[in-house]
N, C-alpha and C positions, 0 to 999 in steps of 0.2 A: 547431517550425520545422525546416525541411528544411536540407540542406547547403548549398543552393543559397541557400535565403533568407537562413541566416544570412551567404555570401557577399556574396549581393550588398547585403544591411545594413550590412555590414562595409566595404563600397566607395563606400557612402551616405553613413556619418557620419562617413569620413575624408576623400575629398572635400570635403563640408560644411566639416569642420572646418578643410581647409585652405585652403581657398576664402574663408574667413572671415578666415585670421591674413593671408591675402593683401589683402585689400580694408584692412584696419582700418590697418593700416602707412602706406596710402597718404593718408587721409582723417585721419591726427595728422600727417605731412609737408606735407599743406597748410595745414593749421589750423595749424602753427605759422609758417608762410612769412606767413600771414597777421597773426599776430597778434604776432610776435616784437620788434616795435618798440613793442607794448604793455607786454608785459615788460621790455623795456629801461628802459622812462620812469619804472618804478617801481625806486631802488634796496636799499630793503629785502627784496624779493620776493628770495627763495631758489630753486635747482632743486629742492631736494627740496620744496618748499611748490607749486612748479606742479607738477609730479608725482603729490603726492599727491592734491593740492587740486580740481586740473581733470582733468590728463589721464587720472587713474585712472576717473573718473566719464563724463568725456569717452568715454574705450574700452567702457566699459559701453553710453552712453547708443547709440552709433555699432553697436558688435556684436549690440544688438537691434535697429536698424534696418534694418542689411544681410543680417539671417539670412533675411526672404523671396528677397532676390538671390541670398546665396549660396546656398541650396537649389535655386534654381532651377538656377542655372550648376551646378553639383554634381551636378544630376541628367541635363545633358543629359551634360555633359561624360561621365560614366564610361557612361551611357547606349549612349551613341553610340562608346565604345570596343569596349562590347560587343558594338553590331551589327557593328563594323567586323570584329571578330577572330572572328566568326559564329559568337559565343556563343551570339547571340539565335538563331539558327537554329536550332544543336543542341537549344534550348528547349523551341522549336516545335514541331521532330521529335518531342520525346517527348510529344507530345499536351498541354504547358501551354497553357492559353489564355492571354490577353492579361491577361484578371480575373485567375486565380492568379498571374499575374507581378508583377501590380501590389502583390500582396501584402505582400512585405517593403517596399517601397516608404510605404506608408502606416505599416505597424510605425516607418518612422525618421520619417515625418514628425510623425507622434503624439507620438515624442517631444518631437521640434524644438516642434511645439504648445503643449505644456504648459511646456515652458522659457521658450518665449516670454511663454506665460500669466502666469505666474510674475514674471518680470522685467517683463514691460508694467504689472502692474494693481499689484506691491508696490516692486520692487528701484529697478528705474528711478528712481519717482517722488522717491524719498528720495536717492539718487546726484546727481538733478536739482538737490535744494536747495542741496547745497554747491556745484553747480557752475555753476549761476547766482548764487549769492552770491559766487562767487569774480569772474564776469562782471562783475559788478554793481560790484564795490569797483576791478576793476585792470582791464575793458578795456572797457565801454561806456564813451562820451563823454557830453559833458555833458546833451546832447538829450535822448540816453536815459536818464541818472540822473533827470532832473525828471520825463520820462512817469514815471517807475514810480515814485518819488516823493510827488507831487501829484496833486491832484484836485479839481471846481471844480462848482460848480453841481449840488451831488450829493443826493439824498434819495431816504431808505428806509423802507421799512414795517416794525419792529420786529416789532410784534403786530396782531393783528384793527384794535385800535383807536390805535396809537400811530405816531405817524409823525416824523421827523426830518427835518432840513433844514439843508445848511452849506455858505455860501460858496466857500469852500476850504478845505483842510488840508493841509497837508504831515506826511508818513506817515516824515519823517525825524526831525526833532526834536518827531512827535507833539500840534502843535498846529494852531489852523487858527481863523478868524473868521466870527462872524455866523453862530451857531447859533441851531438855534430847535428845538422839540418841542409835538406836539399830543397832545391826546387827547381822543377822538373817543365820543359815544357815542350809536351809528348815525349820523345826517349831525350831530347836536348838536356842537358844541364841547365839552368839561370842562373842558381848559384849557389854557393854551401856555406854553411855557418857551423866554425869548431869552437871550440872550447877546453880547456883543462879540468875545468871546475864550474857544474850548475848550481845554485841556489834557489829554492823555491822560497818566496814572502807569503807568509798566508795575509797577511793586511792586508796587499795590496793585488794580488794575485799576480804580481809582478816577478819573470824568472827574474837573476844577477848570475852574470857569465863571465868568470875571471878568466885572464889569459887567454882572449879570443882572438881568434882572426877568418877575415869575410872576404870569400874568393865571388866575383860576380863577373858571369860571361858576356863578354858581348858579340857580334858580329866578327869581327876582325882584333882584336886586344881583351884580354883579360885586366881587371882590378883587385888589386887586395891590399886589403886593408887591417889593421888590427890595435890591438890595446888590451889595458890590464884589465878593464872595466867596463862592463855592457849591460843595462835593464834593459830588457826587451817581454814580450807577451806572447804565450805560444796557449793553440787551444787544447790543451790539455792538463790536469792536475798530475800530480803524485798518486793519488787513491787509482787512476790510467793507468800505472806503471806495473799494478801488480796486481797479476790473472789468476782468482782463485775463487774456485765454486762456493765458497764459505761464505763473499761478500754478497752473492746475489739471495744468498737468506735472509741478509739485512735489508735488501729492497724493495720496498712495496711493486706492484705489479706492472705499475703505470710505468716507473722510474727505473724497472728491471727490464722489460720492453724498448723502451727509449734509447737504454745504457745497450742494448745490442745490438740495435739498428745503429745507433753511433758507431758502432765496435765494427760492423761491418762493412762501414764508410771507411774507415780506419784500416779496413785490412789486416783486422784479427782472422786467424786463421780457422782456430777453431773452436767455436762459442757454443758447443753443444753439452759442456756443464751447465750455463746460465740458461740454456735452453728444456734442459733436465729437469730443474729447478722450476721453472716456469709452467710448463708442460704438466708437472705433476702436482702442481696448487689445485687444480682442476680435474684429474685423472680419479686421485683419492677420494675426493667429499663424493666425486660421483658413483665411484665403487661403493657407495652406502645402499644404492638397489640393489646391484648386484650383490649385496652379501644378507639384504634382508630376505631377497627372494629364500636364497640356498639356504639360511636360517630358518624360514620360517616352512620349507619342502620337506628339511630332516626332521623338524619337530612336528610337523602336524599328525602323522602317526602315533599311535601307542606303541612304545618297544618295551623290551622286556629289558630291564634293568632301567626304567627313568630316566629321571633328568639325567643322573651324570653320563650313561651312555652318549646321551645327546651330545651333553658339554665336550665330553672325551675328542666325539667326531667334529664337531663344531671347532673345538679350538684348534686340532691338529688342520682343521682345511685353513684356519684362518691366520697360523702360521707358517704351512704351506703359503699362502698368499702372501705373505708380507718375504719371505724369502724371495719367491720370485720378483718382487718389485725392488726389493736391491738388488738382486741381478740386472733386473732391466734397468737399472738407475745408471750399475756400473757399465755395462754394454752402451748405453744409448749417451753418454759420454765421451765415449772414442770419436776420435776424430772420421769423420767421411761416412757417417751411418746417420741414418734418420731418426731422431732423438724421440719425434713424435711418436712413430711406430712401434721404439720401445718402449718407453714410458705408458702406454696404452694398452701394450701387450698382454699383462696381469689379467687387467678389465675382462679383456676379448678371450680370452681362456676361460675363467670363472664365468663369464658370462654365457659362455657354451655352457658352463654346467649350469648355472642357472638356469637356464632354458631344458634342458634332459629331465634335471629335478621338477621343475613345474609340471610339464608334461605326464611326467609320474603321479607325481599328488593330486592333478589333477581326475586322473582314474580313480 
């Protein structure tokens, strides 16, 4: 790298980086304006136990969300200093094109990329777990303790041929009523297992099935059998029971992949939250080109009115941007739709504009 590149790297990732302590300050100031009467109603809750418990996981979850913003703002921002103090000119002059400028430009975002990569597909997920548990114990309400809790009319496909079936359970004190289990072989029956009352053991990972009884078919005669009392093992837990986009944040990559190829052995129906969710750990860090290009296209110009003109256009494209990606979050969630395609969609839009803008600047 040149003098110049490592400059202006050097103007990229402090920028960046202070762009970042800037946003993060602001978004734990509200989150606590909000949530502070939560804390209050709990008096064993300590400062240091919200500190460590949320707000540490909290700053994490928050600084890989805002690192596309802040790159973006970061790059008009010093961008735009430079055309202003006709840095960018002197550039010019010396026969750089517009390509070799963009140079160090992608050197930081590459980095910012892989950081992101990093934090999205492993750190995140596990940060997530304490700090939705913490959520979960001292600020959702009662509404939301039961959704994530319970579960009601639910049934899953174990194996090729074994399938389960249960009223309800609650996923708190791990029991639940009116279980049943088949097994199947091809559309034949082999046999069914009911129950009144499941119990899940976490020791032992052992079900207890009260008031069961066990119909097994054979060729020519049925058996059935029954009792107040049955341990038996079935492959699946409680945490199986209940289908919500929420836990696949707490999953690292490896284990969030794993958990939907199981799920679709299983004959879950529709796994394109977890897919969402997966999809766009990857979609995001890589929209860091795509947003430094269209950053650094509007700002390499001199306009009349500076920086903040720039900021002005820059932030509204880059909240345009983050809208459209909850839309595509919520579309490509629907069941029977390509979750890839939406989740990606953002990208491939902006990414036309990136491509028009360079074009441009390049003249």
């Amino acid at each position: 790298m040149k003098i110049i590149d490592k400059y202006i790297l050097k103007k990229y990732m402090v920028t960046f980086v202070f762009t970042l302590l800037i946003l993060i300050p602001i978004a734990v100031a509200i989150d606590i304006s909000e949530k502070i009467d939560n804390f209050l109603e709990h008096a064993d809750l300590t400062v240091d136990q919200i500190i460590d418990e949320y707000y540490v996981n909290f700053v994490i979850y928050y600084a890989n969300t805002f690192m596309p913003l802040a790159l973006f703002i970061a790059v008009i921002f010093f961008t735009s200093k430079l055309s202003n103090n006709t840095e960018i000119i002197a550039i010019t002059n010396a026969k750089v094109s517009f390509t070799r400028f963009l140079y160090p430009y992608f050197v930081g975002s590459t980095l910012i990329v892989f950081l992101s990569l990093l934090m999205n597909h492993f750190i995140v997920p596990n940060s997530s777990t304490e700090r939705k548990g913490f959520e979960k114990e001292y600020i959702n309400n009662r509404s939301q303790k039961r959704a994530l809790k319970s579960v009601r009319e639910f049934s899953l496909q174990l194996t090729d041929s074994t399938y389960i079936y249960i009223h309800s359970f609650d996923t708190e004190n791990n029991s639940g009523y009116y279980f049943s289990s088949e097994v199947y072989d091809g559309i034949e029956l082999k046999s069914k297992l009911m129950a009144d009352r499941i119990r899940f053991n976490k020791e032992d990972s052992v079900f207890t099935l009260n008031t069961w009884r066990q119909r097994i078919v054979y060729q020519n005669r049925d058996s059935i059998f029954s009792g107040s009392k049955l341990d038996t093992v079935f492959d699946f837990t409680p945490r199986d029971l209940i289908y919500k986009s929420a836990f696949a944040q707490e999953m690292p990559s490896d284990e969030l992949i794993e958990y939907i190829d199981l799920s679709r052995t299983r004959g879950v129906k529709n796994l394109n939250a977890y897919l969402v969710e997966l999809h766009k750990r990857t979609s995001m860090p890589m929209a860091s080109y795509i947003l430094t290009v269209i950053a650094v296209a509007l700002a390499f110009r001199k306009r009349r009115g500076g920086t903040g003109v720039n900021l002005a256009i820059g932030i509204g494209i880059m909240f345009f941007y983050v809208f459209l990606m909850k839309i595509a979050e919520v579309l490509g969630a629907v069941a029977g739709v390509n979750s890839f395609v939406y989740v990606w969609m953002p990208n491939l839009v902006f990414g036309c504009l990136a491509v028009y803008l360079y074009l441009n600047a390049r003249k």
